[in-house]
N, CA, C and O atoms as CSV, one atom per row, in Angstrom:
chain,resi,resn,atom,element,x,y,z
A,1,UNK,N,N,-52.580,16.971,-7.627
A,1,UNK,CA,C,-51.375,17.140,-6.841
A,1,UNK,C,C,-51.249,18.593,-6.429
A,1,UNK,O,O,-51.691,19.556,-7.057
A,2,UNK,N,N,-50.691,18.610,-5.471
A,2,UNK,CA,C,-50.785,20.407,-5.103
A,2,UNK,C,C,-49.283,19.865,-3.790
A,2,UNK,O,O,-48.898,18.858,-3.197
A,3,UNK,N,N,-48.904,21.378,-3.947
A,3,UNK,CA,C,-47.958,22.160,-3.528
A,3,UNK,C,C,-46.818,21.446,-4.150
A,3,UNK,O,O,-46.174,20.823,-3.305
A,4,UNK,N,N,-46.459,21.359,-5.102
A,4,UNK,CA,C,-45.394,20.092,-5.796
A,4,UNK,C,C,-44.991,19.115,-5.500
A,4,UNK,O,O,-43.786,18.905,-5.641
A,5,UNK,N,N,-45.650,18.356,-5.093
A,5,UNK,CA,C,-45.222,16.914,-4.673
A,5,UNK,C,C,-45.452,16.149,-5.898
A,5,UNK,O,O,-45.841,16.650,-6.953
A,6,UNK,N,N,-45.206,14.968,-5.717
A,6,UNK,CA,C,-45.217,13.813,-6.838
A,6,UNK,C,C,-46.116,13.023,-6.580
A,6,UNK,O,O,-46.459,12.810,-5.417
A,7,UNK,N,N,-46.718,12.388,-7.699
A,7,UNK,CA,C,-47.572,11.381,-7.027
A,7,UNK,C,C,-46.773,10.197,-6.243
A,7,UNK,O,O,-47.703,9.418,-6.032
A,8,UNK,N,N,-45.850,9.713,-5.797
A,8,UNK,CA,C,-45.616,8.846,-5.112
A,8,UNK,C,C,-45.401,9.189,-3.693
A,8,UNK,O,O,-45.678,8.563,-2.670
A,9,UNK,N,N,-44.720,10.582,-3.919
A,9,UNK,CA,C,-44.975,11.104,-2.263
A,9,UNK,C,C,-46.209,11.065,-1.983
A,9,UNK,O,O,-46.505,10.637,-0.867
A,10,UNK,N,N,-47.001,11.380,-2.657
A,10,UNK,CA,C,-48.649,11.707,-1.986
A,10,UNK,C,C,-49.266,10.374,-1.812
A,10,UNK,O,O,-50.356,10.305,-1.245
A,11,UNK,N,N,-48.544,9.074,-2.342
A,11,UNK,CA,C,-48.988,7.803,-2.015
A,11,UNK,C,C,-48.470,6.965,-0.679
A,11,UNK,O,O,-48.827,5.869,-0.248
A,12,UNK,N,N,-47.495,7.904,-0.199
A,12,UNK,CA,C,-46.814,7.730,0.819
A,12,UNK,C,C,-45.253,6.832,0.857
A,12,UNK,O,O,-44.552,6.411,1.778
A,13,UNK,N,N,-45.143,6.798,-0.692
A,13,UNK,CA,C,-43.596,5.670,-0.856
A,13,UNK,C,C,-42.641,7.550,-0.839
A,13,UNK,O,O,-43.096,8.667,-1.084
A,14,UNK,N,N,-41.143,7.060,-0.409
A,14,UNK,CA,C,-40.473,8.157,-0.455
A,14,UNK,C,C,-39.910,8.216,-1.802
A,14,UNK,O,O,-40.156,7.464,-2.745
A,15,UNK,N,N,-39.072,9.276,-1.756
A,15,UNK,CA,C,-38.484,9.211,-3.205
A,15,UNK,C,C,-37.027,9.265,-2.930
A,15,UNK,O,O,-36.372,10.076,-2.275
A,16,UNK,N,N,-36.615,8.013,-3.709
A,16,UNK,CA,C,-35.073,7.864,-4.403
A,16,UNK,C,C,-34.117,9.078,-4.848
A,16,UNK,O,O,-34.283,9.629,-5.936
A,17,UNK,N,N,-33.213,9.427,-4.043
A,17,UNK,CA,C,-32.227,10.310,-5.136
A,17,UNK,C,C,-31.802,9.515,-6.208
A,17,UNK,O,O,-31.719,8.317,-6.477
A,18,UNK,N,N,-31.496,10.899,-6.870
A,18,UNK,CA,C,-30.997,10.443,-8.078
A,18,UNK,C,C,-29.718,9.897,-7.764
A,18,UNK,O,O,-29.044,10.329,-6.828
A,19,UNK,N,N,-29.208,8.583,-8.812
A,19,UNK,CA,C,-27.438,8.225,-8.857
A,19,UNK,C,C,-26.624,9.107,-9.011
A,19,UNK,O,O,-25.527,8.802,-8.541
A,20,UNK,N,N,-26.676,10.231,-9.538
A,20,UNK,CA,C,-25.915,11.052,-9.681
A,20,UNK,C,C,-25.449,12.043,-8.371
A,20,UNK,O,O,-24.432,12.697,-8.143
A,21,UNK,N,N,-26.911,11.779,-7.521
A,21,UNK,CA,C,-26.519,12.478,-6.492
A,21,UNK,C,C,-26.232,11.764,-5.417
A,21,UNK,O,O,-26.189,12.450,-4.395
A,22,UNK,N,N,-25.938,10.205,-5.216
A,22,UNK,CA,C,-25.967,9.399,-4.566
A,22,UNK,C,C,-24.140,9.581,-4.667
A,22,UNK,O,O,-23.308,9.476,-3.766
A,23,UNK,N,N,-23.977,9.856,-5.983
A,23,UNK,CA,C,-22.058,9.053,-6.486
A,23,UNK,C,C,-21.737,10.490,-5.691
A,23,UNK,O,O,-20.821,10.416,-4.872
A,24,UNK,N,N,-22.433,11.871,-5.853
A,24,UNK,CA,C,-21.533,12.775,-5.338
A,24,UNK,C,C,-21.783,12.802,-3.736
A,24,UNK,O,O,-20.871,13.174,-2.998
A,25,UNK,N,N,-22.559,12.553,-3.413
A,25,UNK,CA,C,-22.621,12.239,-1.807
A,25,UNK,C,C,-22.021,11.480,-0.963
A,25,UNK,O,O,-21.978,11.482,0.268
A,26,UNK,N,N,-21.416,10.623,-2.008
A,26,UNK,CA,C,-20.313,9.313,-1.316
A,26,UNK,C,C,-19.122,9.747,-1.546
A,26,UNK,O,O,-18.144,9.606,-0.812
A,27,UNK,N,N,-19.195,10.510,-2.998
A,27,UNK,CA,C,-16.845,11.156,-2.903
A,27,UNK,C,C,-16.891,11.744,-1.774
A,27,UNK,O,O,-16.151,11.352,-0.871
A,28,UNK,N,N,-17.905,12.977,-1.548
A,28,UNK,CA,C,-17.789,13.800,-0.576
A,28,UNK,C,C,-17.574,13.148,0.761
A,28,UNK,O,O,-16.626,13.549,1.437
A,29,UNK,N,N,-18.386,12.137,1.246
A,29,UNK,CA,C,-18.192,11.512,2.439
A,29,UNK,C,C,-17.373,10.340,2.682
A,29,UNK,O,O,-17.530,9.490,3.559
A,30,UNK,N,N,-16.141,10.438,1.453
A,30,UNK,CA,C,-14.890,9.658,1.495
A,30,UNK,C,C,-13.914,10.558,1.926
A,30,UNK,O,O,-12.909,10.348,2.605
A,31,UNK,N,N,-14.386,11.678,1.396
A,31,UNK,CA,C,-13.623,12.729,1.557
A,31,UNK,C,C,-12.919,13.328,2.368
A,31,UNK,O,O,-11.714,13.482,2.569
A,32,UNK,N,N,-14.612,13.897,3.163
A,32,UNK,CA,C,-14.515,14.206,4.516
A,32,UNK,C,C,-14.362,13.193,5.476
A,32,UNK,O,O,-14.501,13.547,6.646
A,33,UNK,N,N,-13.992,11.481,5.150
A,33,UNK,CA,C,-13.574,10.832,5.839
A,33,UNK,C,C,-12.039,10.594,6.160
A,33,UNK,O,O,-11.740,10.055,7.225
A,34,UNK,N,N,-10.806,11.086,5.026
A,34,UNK,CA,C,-10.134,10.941,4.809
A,34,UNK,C,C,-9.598,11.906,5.585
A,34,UNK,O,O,-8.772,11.675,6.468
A,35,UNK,N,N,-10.206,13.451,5.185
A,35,UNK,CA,C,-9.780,14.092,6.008
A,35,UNK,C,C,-9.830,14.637,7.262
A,35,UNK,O,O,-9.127,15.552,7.692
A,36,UNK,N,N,-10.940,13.860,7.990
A,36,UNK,CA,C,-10.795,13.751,9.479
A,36,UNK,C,C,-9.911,12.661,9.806
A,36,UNK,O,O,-9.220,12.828,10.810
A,37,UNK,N,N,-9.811,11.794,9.297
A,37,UNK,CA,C,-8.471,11.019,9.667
A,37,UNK,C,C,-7.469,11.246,10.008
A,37,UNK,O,O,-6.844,10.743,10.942
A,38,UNK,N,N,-7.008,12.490,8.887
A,38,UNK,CA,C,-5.381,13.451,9.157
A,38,UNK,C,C,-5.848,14.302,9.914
A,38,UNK,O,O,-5.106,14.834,10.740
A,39,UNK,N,N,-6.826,14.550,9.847
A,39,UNK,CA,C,-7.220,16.189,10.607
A,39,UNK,C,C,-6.856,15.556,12.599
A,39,UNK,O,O,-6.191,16.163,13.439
A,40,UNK,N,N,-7.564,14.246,12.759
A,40,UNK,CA,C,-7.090,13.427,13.953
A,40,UNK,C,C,-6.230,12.977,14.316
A,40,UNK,O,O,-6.166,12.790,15.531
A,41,UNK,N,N,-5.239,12.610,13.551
A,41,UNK,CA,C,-4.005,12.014,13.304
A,41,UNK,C,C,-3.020,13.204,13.682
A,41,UNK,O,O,-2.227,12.896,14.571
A,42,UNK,N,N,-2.887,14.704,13.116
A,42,UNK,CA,C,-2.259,15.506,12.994
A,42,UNK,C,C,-1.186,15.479,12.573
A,42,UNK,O,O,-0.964,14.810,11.564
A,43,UNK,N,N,-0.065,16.269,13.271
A,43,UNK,CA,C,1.623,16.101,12.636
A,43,UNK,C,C,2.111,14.752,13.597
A,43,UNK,O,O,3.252,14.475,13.228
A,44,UNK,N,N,1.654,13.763,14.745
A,44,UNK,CA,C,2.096,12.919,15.143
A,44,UNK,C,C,2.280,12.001,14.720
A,44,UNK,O,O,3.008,11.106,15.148
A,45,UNK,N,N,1.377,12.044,13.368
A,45,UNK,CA,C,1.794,10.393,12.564
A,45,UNK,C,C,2.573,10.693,11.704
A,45,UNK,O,O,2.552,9.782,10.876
A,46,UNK,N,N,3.299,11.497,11.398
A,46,UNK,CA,C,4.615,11.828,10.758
A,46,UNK,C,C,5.750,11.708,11.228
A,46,UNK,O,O,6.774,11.496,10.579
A,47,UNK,N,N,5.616,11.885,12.866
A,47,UNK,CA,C,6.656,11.475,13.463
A,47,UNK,C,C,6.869,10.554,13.676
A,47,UNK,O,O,8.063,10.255,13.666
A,48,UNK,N,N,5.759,9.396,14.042
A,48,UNK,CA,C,5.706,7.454,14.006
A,48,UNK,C,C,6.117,7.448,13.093
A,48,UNK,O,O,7.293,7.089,13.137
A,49,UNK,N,N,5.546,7.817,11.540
A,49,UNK,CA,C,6.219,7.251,10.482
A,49,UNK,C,C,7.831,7.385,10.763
A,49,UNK,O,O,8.495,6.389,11.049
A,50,UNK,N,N,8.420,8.715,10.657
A,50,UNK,CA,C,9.842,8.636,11.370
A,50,UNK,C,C,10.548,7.080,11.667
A,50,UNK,O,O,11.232,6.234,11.093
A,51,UNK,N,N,9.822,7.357,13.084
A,51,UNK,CA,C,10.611,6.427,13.671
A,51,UNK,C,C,10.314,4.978,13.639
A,51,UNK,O,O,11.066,4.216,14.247
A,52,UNK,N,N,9.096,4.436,12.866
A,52,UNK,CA,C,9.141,3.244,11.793
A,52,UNK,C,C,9.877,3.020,10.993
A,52,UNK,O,O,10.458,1.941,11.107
A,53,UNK,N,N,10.218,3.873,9.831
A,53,UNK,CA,C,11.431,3.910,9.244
A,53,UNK,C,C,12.603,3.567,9.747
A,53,UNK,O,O,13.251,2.574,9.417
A,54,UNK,N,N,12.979,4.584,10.760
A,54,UNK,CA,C,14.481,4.492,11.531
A,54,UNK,C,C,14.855,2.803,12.190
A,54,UNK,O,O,15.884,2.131,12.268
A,55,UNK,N,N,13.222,2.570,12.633
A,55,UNK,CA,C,13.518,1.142,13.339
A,55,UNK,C,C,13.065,-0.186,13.157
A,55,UNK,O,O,12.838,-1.089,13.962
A,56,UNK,N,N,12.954,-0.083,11.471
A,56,UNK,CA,C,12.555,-0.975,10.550
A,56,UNK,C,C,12.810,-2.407,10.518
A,56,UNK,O,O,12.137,-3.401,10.245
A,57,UNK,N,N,14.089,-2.168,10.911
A,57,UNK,CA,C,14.885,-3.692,11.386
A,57,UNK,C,C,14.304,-4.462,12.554
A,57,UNK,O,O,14.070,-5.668,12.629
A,58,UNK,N,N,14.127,-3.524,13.427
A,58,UNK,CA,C,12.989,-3.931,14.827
A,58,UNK,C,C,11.917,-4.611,14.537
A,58,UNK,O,O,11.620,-5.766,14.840
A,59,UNK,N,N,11.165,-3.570,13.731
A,59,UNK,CA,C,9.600,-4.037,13.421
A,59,UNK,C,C,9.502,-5.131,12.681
A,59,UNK,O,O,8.994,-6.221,12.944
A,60,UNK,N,N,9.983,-4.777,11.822
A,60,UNK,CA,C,10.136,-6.314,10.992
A,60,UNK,C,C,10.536,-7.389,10.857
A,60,UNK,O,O,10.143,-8.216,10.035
A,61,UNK,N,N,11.698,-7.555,11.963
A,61,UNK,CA,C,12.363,-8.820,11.944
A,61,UNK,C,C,13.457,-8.446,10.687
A,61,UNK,O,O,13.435,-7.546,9.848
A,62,UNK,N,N,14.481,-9.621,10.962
A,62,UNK,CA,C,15.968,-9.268,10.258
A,62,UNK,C,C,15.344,-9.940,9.089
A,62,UNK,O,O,15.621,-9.278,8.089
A,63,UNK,N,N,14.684,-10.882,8.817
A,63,UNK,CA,C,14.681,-11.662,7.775
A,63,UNK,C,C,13.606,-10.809,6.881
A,63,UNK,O,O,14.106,-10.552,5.786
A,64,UNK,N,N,12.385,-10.336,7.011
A,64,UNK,CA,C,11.746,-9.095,5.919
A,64,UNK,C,C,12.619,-7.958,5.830
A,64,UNK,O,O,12.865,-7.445,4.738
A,65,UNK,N,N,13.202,-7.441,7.128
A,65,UNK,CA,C,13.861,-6.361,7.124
A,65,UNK,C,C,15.296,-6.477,5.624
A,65,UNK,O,O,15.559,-5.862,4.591
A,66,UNK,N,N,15.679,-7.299,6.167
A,66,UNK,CA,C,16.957,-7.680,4.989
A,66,UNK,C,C,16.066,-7.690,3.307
A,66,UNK,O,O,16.527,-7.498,2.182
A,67,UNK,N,N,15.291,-7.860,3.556
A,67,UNK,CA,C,14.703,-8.038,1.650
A,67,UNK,C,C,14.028,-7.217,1.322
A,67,UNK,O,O,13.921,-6.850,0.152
A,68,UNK,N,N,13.099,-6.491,2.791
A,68,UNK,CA,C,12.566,-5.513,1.883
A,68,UNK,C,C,12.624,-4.427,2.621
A,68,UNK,O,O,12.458,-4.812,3.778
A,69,UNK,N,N,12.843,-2.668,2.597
A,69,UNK,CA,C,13.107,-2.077,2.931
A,69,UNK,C,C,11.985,-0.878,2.646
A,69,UNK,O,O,11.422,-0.948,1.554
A,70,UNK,N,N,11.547,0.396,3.680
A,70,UNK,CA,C,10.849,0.711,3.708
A,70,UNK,C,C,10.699,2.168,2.312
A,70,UNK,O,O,11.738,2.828,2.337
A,71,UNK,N,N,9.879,2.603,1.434
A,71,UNK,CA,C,9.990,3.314,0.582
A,71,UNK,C,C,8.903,4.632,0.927
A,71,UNK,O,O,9.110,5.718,0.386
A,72,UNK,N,N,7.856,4.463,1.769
A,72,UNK,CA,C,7.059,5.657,1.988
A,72,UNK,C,C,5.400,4.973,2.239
A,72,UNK,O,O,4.966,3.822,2.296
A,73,UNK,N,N,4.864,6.157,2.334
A,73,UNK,CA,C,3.179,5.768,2.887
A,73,UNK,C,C,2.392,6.291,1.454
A,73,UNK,O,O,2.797,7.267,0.823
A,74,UNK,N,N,1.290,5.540,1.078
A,74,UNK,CA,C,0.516,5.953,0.064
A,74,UNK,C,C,-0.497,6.286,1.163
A,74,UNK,O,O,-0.831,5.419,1.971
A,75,UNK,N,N,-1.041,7.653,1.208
A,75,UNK,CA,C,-2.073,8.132,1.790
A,75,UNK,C,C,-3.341,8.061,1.484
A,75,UNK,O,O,-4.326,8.123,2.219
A,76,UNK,N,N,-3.223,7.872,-0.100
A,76,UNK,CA,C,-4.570,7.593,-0.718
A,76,UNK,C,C,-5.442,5.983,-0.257
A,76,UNK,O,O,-6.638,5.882,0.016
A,77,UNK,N,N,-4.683,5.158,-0.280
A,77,UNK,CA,C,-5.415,3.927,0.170
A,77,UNK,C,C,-4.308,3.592,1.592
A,77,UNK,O,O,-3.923,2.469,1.918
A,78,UNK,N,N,-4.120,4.287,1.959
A,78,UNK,CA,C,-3.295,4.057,3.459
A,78,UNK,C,C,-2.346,2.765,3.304
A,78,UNK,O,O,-2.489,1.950,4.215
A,79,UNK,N,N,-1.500,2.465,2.417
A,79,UNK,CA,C,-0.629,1.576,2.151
A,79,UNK,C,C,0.817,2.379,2.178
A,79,UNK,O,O,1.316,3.375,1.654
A,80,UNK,N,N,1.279,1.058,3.359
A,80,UNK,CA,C,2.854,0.690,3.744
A,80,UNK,C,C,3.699,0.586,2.086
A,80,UNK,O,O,3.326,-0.329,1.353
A,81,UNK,N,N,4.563,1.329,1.687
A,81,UNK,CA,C,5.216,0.906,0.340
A,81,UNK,C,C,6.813,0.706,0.391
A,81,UNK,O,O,7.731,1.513,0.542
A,82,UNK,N,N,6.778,-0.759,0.198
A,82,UNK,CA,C,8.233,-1.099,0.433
A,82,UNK,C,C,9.109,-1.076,-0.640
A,82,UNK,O,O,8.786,-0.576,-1.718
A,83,UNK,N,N,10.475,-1.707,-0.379
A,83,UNK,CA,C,11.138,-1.564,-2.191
A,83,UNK,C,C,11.913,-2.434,-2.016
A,83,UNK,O,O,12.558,-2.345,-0.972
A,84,UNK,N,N,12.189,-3.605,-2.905
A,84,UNK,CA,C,12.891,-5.166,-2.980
A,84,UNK,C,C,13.960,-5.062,-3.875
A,84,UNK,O,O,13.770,-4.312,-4.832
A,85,UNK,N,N,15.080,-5.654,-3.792
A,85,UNK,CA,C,15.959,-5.720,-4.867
A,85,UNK,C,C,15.352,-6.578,-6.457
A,85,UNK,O,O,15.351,-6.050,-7.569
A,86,UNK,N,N,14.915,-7.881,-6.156
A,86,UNK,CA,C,14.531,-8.875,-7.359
A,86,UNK,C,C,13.073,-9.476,-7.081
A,86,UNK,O,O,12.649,-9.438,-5.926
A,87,UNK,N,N,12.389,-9.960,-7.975
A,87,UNK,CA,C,11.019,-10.451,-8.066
A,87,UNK,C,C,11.024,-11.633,-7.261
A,87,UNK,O,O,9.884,-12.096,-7.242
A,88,UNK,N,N,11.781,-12.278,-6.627
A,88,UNK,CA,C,11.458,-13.410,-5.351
A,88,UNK,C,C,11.180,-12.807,-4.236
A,88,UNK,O,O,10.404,-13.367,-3.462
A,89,UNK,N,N,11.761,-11.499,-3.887
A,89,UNK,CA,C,12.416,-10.851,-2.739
A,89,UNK,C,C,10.490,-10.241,-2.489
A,89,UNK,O,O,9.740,-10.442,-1.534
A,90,UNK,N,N,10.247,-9.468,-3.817
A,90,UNK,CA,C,8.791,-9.351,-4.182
A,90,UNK,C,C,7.837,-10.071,-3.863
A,90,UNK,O,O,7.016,-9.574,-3.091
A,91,UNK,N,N,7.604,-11.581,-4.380
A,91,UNK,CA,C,6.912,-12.691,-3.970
A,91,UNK,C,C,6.775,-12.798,-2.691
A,91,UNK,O,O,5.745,-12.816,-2.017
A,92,UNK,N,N,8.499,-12.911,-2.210
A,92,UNK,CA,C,8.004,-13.306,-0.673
A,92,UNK,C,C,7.666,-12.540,0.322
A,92,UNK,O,O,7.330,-13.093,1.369
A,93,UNK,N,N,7.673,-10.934,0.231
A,93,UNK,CA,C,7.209,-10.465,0.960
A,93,UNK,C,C,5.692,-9.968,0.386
A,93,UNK,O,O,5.284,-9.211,1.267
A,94,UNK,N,N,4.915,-10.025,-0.425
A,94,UNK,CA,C,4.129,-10.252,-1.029
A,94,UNK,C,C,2.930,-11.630,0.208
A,94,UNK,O,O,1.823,-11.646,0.745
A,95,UNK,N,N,3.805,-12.275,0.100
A,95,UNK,CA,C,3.330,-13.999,0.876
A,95,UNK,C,C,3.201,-13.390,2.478
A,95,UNK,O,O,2.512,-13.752,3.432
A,96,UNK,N,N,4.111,-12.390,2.320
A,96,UNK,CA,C,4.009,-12.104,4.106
A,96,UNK,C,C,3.231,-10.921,4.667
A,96,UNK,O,O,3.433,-10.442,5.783
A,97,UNK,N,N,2.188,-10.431,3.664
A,97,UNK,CA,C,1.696,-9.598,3.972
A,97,UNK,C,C,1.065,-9.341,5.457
A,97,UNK,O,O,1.568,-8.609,6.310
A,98,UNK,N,N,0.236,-9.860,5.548
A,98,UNK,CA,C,-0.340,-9.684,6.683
A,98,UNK,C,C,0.592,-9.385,7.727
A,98,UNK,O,O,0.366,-8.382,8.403
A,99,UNK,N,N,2.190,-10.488,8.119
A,99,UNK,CA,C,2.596,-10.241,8.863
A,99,UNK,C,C,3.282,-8.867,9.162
A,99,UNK,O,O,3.483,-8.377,10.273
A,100,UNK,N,N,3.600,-8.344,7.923
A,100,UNK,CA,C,4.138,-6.721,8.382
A,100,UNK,C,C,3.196,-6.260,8.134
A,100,UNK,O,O,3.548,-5.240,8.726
A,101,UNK,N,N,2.131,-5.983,7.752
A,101,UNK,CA,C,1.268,-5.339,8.258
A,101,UNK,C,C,0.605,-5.058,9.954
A,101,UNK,O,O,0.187,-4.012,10.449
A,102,UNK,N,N,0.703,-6.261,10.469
A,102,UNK,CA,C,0.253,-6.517,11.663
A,102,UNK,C,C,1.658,-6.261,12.726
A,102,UNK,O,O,1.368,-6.156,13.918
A,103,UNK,N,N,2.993,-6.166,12.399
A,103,UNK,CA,C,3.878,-5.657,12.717
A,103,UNK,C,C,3.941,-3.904,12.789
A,103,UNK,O,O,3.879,-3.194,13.793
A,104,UNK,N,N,4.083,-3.514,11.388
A,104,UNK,CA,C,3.822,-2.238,11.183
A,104,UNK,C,C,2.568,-1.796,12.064
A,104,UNK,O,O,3.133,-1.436,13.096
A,105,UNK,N,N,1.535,-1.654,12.222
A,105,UNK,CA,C,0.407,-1.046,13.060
A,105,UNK,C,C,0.528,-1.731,14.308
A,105,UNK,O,O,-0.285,-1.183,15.053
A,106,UNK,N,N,0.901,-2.308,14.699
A,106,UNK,CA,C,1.401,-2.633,16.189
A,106,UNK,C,C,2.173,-1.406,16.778
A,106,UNK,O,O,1.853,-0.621,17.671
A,107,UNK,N,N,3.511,-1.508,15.841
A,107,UNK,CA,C,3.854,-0.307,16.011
A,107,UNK,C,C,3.612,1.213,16.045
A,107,UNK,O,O,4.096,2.046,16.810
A,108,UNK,N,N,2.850,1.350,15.154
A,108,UNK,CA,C,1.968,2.478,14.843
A,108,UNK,C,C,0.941,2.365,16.290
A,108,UNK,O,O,0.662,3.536,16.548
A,109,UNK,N,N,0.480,1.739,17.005
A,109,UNK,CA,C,-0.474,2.034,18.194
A,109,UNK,C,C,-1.875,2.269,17.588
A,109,UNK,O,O,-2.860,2.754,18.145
A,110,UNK,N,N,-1.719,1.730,16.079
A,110,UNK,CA,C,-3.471,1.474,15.428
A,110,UNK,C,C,-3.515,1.065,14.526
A,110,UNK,O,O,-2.462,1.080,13.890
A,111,UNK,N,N,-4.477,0.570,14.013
A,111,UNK,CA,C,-4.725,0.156,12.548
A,111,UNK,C,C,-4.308,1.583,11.476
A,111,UNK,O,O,-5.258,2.299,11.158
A,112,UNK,N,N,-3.213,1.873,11.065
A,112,UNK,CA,C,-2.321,2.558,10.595
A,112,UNK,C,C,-2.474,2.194,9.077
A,112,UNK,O,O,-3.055,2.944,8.292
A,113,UNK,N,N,-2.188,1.580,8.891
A,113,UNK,CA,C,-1.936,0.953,7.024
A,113,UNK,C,C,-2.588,-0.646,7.122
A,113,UNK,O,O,-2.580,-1.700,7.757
A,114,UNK,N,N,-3.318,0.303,5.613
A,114,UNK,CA,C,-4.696,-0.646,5.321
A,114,UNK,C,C,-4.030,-1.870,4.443
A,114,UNK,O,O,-4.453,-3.026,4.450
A,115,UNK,N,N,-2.952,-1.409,3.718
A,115,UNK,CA,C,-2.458,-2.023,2.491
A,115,UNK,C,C,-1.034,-2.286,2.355
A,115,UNK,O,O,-0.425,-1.348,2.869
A,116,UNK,N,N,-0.303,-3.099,1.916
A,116,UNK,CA,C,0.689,-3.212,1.371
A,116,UNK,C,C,1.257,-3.426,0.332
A,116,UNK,O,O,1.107,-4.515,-0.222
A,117,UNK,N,N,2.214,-2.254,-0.314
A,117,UNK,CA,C,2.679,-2.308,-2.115
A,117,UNK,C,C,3.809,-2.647,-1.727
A,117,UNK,O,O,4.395,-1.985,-0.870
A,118,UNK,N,N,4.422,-3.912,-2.361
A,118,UNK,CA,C,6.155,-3.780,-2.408
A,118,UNK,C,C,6.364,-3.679,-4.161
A,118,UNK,O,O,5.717,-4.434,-4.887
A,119,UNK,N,N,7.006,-3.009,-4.537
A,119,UNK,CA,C,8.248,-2.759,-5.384
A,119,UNK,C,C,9.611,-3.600,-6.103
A,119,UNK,O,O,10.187,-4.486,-5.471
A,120,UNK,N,N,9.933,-3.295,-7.164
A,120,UNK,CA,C,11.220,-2.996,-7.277
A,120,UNK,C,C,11.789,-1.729,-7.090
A,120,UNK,O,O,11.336,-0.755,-7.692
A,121,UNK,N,N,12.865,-1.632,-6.212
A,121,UNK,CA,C,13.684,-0.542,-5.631
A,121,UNK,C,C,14.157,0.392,-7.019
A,121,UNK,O,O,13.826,1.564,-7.193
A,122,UNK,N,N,14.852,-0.274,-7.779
A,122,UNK,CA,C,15.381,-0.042,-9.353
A,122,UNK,C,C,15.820,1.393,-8.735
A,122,UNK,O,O,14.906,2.203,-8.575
A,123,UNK,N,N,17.211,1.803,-8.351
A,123,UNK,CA,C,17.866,2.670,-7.706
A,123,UNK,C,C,16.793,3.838,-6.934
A,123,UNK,O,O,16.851,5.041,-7.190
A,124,UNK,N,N,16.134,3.425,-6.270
A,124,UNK,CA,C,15.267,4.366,-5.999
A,124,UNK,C,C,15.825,4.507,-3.991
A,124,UNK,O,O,16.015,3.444,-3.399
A,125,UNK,N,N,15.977,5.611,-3.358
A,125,UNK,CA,C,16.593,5.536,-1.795
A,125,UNK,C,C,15.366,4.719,-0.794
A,125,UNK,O,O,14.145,4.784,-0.943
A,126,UNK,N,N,15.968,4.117,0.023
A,126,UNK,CA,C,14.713,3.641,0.798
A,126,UNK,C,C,14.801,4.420,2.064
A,126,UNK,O,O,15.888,4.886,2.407
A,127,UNK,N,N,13.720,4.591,2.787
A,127,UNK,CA,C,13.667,5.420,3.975
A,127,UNK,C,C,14.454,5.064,5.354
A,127,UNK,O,O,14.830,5.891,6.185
A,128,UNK,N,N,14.639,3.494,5.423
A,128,UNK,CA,C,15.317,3.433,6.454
A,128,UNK,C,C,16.458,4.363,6.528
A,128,UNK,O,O,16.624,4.942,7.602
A,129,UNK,N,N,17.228,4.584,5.606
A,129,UNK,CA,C,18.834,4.967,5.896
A,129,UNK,C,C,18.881,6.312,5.969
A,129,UNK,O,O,19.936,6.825,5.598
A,130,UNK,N,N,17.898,7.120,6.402
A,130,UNK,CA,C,17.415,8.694,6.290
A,130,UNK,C,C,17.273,9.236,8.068
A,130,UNK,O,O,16.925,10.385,8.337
């Protein structure tokens, strides 16, 4: 073998990174995926969020709107987070996922929120009334 190669390079198969450098090559390029997202997004999706909040009743229809109310954005997995008074209120908007989801990013003008968490509120403020 000469100039440091391995024998499998010199057999012509390539060589495998290591897992270790595979796991740090993928945080990193979650990373830097995440943050070209905001970096694209800028301060304008702060202001949609805004006025999602404000017009919650719109987006959602009176009947989700009435049960579940809006609590904030998880940025980490891009989830809508709502807040319910009781565990039916939970269930059923739970059952209706998709549809505020597909409400919510309508509004938003993109695939906006990947996910949806609802809650118990348990005195916690919800964003509409802000």
């Amino acid at each position: 073998m000469s100039g440091g190669r391995t024998f499998l390079q010199e057999a012509g198969k390539p060589r495998r990174p290591r897992p270790s450098a595979l796991r740090a090559e993928q945080s990193c390029s979650a990373a830097e995926a995440v943050r070209d997202l905001f970096a694209g997004l800028g301060r304008p999706w702060q202001g949609r969020l805004k006025e999602l909040w404000r017009h919650w009743d719109m987006v959602a229809g009176e009947e989700i709107a009435r049960i579940g109310r809006p609590l904030g954005y998880g940025s980490k997995d891009r989830s809508l987070l709502l807040g319910v008074d009781d565990a039916m209120a939970l269930q059923e908007l739970s059952l209706q996922r998709d549809d505020i989801l597909e409400r919510s990013n309508a509004f938003m003008n993109e695939t906006f929120f990947l996910n949806l968490k609802v809650r118990l509120l348990q005195d916690q403020t919800d964003l509409s009334t802000m």
